[in-house]
C-alpha positions as CSV (number, residue, x, y, z in Angstrom):
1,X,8.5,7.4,10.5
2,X,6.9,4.3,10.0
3,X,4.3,1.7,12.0
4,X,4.0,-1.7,12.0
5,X,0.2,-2.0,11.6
6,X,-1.7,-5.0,13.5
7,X,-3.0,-8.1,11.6
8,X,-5.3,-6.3,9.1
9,X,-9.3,-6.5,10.8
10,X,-12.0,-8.9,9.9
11,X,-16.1,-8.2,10.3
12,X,-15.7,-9.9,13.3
13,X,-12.5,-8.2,14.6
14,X,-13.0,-7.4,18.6
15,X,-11.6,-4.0,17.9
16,X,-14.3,-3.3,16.0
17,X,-16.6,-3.6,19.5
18,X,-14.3,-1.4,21.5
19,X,-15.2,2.3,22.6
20,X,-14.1,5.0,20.9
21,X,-12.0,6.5,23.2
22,X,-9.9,3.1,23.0
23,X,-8.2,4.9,20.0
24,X,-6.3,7.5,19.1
25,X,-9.1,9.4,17.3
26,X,-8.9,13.4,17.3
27,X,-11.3,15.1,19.0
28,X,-13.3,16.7,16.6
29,X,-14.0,12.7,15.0
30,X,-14.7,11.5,18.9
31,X,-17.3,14.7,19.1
32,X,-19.2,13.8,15.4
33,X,-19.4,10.2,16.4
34,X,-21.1,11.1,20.7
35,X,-23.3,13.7,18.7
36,X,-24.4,10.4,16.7
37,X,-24.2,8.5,19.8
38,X,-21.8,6.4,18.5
39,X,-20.1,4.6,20.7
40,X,-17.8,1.6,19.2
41,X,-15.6,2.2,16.6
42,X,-18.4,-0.6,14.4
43,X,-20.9,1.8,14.9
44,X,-18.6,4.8,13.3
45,X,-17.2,2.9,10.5
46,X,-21.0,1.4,9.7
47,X,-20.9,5.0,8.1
48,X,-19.3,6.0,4.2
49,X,-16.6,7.7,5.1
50,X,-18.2,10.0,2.7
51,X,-20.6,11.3,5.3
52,X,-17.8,12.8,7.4
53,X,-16.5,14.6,4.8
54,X,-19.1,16.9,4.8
55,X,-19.5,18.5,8.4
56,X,-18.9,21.5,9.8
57,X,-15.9,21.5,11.5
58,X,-14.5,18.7,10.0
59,X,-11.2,19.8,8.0
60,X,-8.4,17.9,6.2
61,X,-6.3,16.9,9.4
62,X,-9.1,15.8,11.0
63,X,-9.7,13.7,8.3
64,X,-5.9,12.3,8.0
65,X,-6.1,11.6,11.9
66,X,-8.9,9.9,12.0
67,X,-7.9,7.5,8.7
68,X,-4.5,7.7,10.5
69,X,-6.0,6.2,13.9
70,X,-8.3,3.4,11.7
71,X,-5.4,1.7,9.9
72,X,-3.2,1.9,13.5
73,X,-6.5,0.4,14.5
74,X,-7.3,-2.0,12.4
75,X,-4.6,-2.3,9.8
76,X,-6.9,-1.3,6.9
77,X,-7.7,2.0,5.5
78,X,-11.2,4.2,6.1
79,X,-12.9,3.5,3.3
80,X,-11.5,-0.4,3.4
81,X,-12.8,-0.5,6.9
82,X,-16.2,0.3,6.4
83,X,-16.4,-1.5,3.2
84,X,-15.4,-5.2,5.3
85,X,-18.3,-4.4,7.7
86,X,-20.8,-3.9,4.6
87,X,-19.6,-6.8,2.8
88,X,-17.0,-9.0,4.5
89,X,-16.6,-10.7,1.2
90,X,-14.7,-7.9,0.0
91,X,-11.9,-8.7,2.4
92,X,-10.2,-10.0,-0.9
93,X,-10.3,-6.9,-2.7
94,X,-9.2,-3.7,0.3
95,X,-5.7,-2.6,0.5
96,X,-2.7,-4.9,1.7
97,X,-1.3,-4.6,4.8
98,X,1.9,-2.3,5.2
99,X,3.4,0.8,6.8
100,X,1.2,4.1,8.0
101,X,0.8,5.8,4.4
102,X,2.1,9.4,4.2
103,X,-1.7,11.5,3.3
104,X,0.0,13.2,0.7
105,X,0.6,9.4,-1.1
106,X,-1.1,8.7,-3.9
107,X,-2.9,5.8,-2.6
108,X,-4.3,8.4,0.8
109,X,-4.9,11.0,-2.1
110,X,-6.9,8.2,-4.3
111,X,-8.6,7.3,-0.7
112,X,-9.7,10.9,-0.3
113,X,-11.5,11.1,-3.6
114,X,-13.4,7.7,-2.7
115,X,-14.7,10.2,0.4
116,X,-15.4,13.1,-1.7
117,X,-19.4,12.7,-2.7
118,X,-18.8,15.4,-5.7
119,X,-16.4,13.8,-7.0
120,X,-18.5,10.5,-7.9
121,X,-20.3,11.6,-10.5
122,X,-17.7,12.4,-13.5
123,X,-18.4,10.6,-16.3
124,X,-14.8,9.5,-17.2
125,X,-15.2,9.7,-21.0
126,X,-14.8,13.2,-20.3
127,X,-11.3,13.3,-18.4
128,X,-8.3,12.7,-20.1
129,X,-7.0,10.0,-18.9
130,X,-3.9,7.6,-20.7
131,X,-5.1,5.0,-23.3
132,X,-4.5,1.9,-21.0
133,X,-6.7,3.8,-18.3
134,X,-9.6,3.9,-21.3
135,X,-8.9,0.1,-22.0
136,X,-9.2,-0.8,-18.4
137,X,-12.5,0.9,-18.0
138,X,-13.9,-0.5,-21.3
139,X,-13.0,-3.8,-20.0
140,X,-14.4,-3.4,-16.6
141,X,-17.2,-1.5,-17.6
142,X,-16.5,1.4,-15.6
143,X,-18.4,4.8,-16.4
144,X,-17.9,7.0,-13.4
145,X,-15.8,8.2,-11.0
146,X,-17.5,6.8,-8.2
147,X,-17.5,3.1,-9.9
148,X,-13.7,3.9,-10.4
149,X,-12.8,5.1,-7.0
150,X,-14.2,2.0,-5.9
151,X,-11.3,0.3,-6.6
152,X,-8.5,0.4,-4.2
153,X,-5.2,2.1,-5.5
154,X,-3.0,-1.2,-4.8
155,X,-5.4,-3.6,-6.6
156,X,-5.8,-1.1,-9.4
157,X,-1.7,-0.8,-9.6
158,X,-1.6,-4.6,-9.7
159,X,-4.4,-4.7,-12.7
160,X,-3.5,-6.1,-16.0
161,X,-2.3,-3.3,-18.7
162,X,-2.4,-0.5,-15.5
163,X,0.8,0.6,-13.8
164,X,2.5,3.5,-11.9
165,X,2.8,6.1,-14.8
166,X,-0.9,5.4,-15.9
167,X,-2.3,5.4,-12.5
168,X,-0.6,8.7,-11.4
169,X,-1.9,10.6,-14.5
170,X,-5.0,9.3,-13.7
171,X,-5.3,10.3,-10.1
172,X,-3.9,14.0,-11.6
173,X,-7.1,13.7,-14.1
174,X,-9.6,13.2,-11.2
175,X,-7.7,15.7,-8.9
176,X,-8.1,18.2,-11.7
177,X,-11.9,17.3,-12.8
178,X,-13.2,17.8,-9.2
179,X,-10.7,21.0,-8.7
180,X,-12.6,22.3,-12.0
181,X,-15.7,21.7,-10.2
182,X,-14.9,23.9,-7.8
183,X,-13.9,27.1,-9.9
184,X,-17.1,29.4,-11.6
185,X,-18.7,28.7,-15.1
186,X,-17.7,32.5,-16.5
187,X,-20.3,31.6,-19.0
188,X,-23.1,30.5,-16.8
189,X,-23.0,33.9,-14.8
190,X,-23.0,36.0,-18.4
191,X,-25.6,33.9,-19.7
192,X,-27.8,35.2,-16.6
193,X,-26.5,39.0,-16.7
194,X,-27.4,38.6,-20.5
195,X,-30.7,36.9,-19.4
196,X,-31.4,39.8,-16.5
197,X,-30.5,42.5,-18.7
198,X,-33.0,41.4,-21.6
């Protein structure tokens, strides 16, 4: 099932000054933002998207509503959102317009890491990623995760020597790197039963 999204939102979009309850927000998301006092959806997005990701009660659908309800909203993506009302300049640079995205897309998926705090500081030397991935962040300068999540999946599919194949192992790369982070250093805890029992 697809939408046809609304003209994509600029810093001085209208919506932007509506209540919250205008849109089609889940619950949990409308709760966070009253407990904030947040009433306008401006005042939500002036947030990272980041910061949601980590409260209590806040899971993985709520978090694919609510990025569902922005882009009905506004016709841009979470992150894209917030970034147009911290820089409006960067209108050139968010996500095109086009249909609701499926969350498990690689562009939602790429979206999600660019909310995921942990996963900002990998330093990309370290992941395998394909040889035009390693060119492109020579090139740009890029170091970190977090300096390459900045970049939206379309604009980074659109960039010179990039493409499908190398973006989608390199989205598997970052998926894996923060999954790794996740799972116990065996070592670390034998290094402190060796350390206790000395």
């Amino acid at each position: 099932m697809t939408h046809t999204l609304p003209p994509p939102a600029g810093a001085d979009d209208p919506r932007l000054d509506l209540p919250l309850a205008s849109f089609e927000l889940p619950a949990r998301t409308i709760n966070f933002a009253a407990s904030r006092r947040w009433r306008t959806l401006r005042e939500f997005l002036s947030v990272h998207p980041s910061g949601f990701t980590t409260e209590r009660n806040i899971g993985r659908k709520t978090l694919v509503e609510t990025e569902a309800a922005i882009i009905k909203a506004l016709g841009l993506p979470w992150i894209d959102a917030w970034a147009l009302l911290v820089d409006p300049a960067m209108r050139a640079n968010l996500s095109p317009q086009g249909d609701l995205e499926d969350p498990t897309s690689p562009a939602a998926r790429w979206a999600r890491l660019g909310r995921t705090p942990r996963a900002h500081d990998i330093v990309l030397r370290t992941l395998e990623v394909p040889a035009r991935m390693r060119t492109f962040l020579g090139r740009e300068g890029v170091n970190t995760t977090g300096d390459l999540l900045a970049y939206a999946w379309p604009a980074l599919l659109e960039a010179d020597g990039l493409g499908r194949v190398t973006m989608h192992a390199s989205l598997a790369a970052l998926e894996a790197a923060l999954a790794a982070l996740d799972e116990p250093n065996p070592l670390a805890s034998c290094a402190h039963w060796r350390e206790a029992l000395q």
